[in-house]
C-alpha positions as CSV (number, residue, x, y, z in Angstrom):
1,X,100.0,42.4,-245.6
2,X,102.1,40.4,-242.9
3,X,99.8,37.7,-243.1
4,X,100.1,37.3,-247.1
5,X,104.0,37.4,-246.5
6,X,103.3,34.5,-244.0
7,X,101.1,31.8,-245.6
8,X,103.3,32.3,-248.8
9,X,106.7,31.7,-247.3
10,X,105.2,29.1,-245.2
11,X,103.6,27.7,-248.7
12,X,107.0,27.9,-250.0
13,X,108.5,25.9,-247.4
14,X,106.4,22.9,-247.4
15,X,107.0,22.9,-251.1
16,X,110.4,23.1,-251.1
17,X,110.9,20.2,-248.1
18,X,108.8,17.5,-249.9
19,X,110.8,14.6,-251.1
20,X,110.7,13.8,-254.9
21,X,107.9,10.8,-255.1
22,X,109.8,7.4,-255.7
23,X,108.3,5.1,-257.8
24,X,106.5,2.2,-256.7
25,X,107.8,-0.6,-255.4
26,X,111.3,1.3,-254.7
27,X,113.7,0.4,-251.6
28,X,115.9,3.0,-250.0
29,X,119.0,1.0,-248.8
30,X,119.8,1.5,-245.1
31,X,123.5,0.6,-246.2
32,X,124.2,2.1,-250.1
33,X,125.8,-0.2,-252.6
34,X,129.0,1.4,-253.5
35,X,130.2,0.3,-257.7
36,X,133.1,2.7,-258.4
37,X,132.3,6.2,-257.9
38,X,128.8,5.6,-258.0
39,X,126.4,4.6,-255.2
40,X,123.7,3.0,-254.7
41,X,121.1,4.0,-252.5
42,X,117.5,2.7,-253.7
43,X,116.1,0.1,-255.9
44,X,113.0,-0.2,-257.8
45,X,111.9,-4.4,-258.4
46,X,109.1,-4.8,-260.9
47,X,106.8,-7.4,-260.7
48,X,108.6,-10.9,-262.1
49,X,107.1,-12.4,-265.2
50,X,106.4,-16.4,-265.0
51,X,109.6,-17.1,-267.1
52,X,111.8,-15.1,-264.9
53,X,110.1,-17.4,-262.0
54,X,112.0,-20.5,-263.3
55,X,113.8,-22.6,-261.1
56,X,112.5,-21.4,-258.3
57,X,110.5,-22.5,-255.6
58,X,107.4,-20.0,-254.8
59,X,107.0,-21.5,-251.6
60,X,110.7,-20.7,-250.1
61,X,110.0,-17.1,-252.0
62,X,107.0,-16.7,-249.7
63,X,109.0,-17.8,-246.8
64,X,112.0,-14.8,-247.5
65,X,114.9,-18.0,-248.8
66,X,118.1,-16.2,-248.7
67,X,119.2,-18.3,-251.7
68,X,116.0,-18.0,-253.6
69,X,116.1,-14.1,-253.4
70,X,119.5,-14.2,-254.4
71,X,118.7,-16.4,-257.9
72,X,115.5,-14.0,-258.5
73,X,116.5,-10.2,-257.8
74,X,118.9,-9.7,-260.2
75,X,116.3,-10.0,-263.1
76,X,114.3,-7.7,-261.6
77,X,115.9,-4.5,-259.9
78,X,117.2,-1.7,-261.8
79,X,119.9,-1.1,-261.6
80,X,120.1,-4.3,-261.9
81,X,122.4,-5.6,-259.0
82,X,124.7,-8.7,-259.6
83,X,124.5,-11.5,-257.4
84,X,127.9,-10.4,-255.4
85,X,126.3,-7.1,-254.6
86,X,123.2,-9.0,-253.6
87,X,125.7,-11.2,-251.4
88,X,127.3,-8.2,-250.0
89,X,123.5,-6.8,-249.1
90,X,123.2,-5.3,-244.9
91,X,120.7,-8.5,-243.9
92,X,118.0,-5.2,-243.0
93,X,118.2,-4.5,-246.6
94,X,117.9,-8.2,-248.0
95,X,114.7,-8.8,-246.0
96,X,113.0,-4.8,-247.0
97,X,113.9,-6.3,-250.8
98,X,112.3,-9.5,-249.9
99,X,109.2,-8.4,-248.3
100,X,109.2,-6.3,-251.9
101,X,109.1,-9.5,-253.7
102,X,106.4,-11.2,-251.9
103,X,103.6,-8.6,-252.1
104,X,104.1,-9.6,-255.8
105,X,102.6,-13.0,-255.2
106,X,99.0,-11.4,-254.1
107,X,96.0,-10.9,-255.6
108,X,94.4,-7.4,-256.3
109,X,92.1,-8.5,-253.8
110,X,94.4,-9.1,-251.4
111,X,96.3,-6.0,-251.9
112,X,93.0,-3.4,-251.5
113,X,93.3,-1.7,-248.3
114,X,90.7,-2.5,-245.8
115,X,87.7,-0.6,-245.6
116,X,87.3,1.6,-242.6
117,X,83.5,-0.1,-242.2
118,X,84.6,-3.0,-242.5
């Protein structure tokens, strides 16, 4: 009987430490936003559409441009962060959101994971 007791409160353990699953492509913010009463402490980006690409230069995307992430992240986080909040952004946080942004430039290809025989 002690070992039934055992595996199921150890069971109930594990289950009850697991994090809640974020969704993909979510950021956890080393330094939370604060708006109000509210705070901010991850952001999901979704991939950008071509239209929401305009005016900006793929290139200095690719290449983390402070001013280019700036122009492109608020039309694509939720919440949706303004451009001051994106100025007022810890630099460790800018370049996790950044790094975000650019694994939306590749391929499916490029983004399989490698084969162990390989």
């Amino acid at each position: 009987m002690t070992d039934t007791a055992d595996t199921t409160s150890a069971t109930t353990e594990t289950s009850t430490s697991t994090p809640p699953a974020l969704p993909p492509h979510t950021v956890t913010l080393d330094t939370p936003i604060q708006r109000g009463s509210q705070t901010v402490t991850h952001v999901t980006l979704r991939r950008p559409l071509s239209g929401e690409l305009r005016g900006l230069s793929l290139a200095s995307l690719l290449q983390l441009d402070v001013a280019q992430l700036q122009m492109l992240l608020p039309r694509i986080t939720a919440p949706l962060l303004t451009r001051a909040e994106i100025d007022q952004l810890d630099p460790a946080d800018l370049v996790q959101l950044g790094v975000e942004v650019t694994g939306f430039f590749l391929t499916k290809a490029d983004r399989l994971p490698l084969s162990p025989t390989a």
